[in-house]
N, C-alpha and C positions, 0 to 999 in steps of 0.2 A: 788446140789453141795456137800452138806454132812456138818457134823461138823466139821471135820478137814479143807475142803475145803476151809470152810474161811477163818480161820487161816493160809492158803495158801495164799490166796490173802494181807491179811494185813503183812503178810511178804515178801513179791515183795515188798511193797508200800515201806518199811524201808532203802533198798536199792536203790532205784532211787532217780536222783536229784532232790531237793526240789524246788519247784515255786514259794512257801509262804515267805514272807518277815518279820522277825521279828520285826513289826513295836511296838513302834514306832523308837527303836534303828539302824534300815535300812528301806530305805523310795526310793518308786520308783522314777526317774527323772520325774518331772513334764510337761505336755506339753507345749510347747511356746510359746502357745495362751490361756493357763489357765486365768479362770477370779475369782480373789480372791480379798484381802481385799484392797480399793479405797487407793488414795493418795492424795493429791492437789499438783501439783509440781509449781518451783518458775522458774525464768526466771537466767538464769547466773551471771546477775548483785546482784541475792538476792529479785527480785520483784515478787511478785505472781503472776500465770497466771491468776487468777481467778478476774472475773470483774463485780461477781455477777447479773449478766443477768435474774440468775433463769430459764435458757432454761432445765437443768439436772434437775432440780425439776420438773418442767412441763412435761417433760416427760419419767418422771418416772413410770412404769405402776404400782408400790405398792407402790406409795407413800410413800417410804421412806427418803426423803432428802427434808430439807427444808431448805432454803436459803435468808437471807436478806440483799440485798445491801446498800450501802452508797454514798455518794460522797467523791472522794479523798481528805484529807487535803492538801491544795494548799503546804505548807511549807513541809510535811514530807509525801508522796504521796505511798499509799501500792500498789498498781500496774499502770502499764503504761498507763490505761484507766480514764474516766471521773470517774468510780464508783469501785466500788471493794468489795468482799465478806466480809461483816460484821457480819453477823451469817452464820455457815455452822454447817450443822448438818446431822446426817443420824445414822438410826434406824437398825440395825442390824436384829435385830427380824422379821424386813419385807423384807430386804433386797433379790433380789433373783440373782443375780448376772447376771443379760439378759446384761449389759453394753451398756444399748443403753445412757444414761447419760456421758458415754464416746463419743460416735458416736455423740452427740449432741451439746458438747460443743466445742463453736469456738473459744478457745485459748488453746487447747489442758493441760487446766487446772486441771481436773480428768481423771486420770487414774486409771488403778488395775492392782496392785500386782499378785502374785502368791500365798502370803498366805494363804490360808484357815482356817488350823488350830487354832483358838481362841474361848476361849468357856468363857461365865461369870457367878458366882457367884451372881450376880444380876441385874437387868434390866438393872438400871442406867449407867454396864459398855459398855452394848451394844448399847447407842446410843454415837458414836466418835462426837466431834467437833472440832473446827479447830484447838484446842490447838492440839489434835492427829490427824489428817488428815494432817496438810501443813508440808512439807518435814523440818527437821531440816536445819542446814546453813552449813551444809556438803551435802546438796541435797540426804539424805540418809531418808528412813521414820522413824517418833519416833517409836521405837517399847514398847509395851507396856508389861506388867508384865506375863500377863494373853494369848499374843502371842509366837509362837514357832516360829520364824524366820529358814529361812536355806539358806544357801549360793546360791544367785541367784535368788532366791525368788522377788526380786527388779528390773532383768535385763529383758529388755525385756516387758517392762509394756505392756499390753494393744497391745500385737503384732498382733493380729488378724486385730486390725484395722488399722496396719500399711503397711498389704499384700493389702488393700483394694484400686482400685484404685477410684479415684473422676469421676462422671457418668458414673462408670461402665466401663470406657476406660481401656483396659489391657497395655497401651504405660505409665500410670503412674507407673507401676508395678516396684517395685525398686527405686522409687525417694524420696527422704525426701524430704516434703513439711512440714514443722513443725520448728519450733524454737528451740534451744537449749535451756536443763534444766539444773539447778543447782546441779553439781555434777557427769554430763553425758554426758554434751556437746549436740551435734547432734545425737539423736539414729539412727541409722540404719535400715534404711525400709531391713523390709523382702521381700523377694523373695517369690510369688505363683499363681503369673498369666501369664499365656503365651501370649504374641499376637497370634490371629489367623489370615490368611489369610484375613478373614470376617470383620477384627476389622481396622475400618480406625483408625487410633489414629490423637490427635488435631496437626493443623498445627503449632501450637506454641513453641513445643518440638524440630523442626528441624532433623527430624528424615530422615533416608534415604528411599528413594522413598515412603515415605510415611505412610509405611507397618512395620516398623523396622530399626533394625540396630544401627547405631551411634547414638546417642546424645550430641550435645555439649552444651548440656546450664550445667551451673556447677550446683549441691547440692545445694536444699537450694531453688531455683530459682524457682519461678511461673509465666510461660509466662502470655501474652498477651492473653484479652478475643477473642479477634477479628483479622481479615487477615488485611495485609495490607491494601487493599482497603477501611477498615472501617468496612465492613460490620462482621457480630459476626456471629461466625460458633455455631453449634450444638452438637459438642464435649465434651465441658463442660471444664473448669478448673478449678483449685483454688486448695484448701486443706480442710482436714478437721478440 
């Protein structure tokens, strides 16, 4: 190519549109199934969903999150269950973000953000506890000194596993089976599974000929395990 030659190509380069993003003062849209930094979310009323079970610690494959339940004080009771998270903790340092602690817990009580962004200064600020994990009383997360928040960062929690239908049925695709949060109401299941031909979906959905179509059970709604008859089909239902 020669000495000058190159100097040729680095000047093409100066003239064409740039790719590169001047981060971190412009910052790509993030995807809407990103899995970034946990939350605990509360129930509308203000109650935590969290009923400290311990299943999201159990199975956590890096054991980062440990968790100690209690029983509720009868007179001033922190979530709608017999028990409720008394220590909630998680370790940042181990953290790797698989989100199956999401997929695990059955009160839809951690989810994650879209955050990424927070780095610390020292150990102790990387392990959160509930004081920073459970959503403030605007169902908004506390965000912390040492986090870069950005708009929307919040919406959308934990969407991947809202496209997810329950045994693998694509006729749940689209239904909110979940509870509303504090500050959000009812999220909105994503849209990402098609029905196939192949896919019987469960009789309990009311769906037209079987295969698709209408549904009239409203938002919200988790049919019946079983056919009329009694007998319980194979389909699967419920939520996560």
């Amino acid at each position: 190519m020669g000495f000058f030659g190159g100097f040729k190509v680095t000047l093409q380069q100066m003239f064409k549109p740039r790719i590169t993003n001047e981060y971190p003062i412009q910052k790509r849209p993030k995807p809407i199934r990103h899995h970034g930094r946990h939350v605990l979310n509360r129930y509308e009323d203000g109650m935590e969903k969290c009923i400290g079970c311990e299943l999201c610690a159990g199975v956590c494959p890096a054991r980062c999150i440990y968790v100690r339940g209690a029983d509720n004080p009868p007179t001033d009771p922190v979530s709608p269950g017999e028990r409720y998270g008394f220590v909630y903790e998680i370790n940042y340092l181990r953290c790797i973000h698989c989100d199956l602690c999401v997929e695990a817990c059955p009160t839809e009580a951690i989810t994650e953000s879209k955050l990424f962004e927070f780095s610390f200064t020292n150990r102790r600020d990387a392990i959160y506890t509930k004081d920073e994990l459970v959503v403030g009383d605007d169902g908004r997360p506390r965000q912390q000194p040492w986090e870069d928040w950005r708009e929307g960062d919040d919406v959308h929690t934990s969407a991947w596993m809202r496209a997810t239908s329950p045994s693998g049925s694509a006729a749940y695709a689209g239904r909110a089976l979940w509870s509303g949060e504090l500050g959000y109401g009812v999220r909105a299941a994503e849209a990402g599974q098609s029905a196939a031909p192949d896919l019987i979906p469960p009789k309990d959905l009311g769906l037209v000929d079987g295969r698709g179509g209408h549904d009239d059970t409203e938002p919200g709604e988790s049919g019946s395990d079983h056919d009329p008859d009694g007998s319980a089909h194979t389909a699967g239902g419920g939520s996560h």
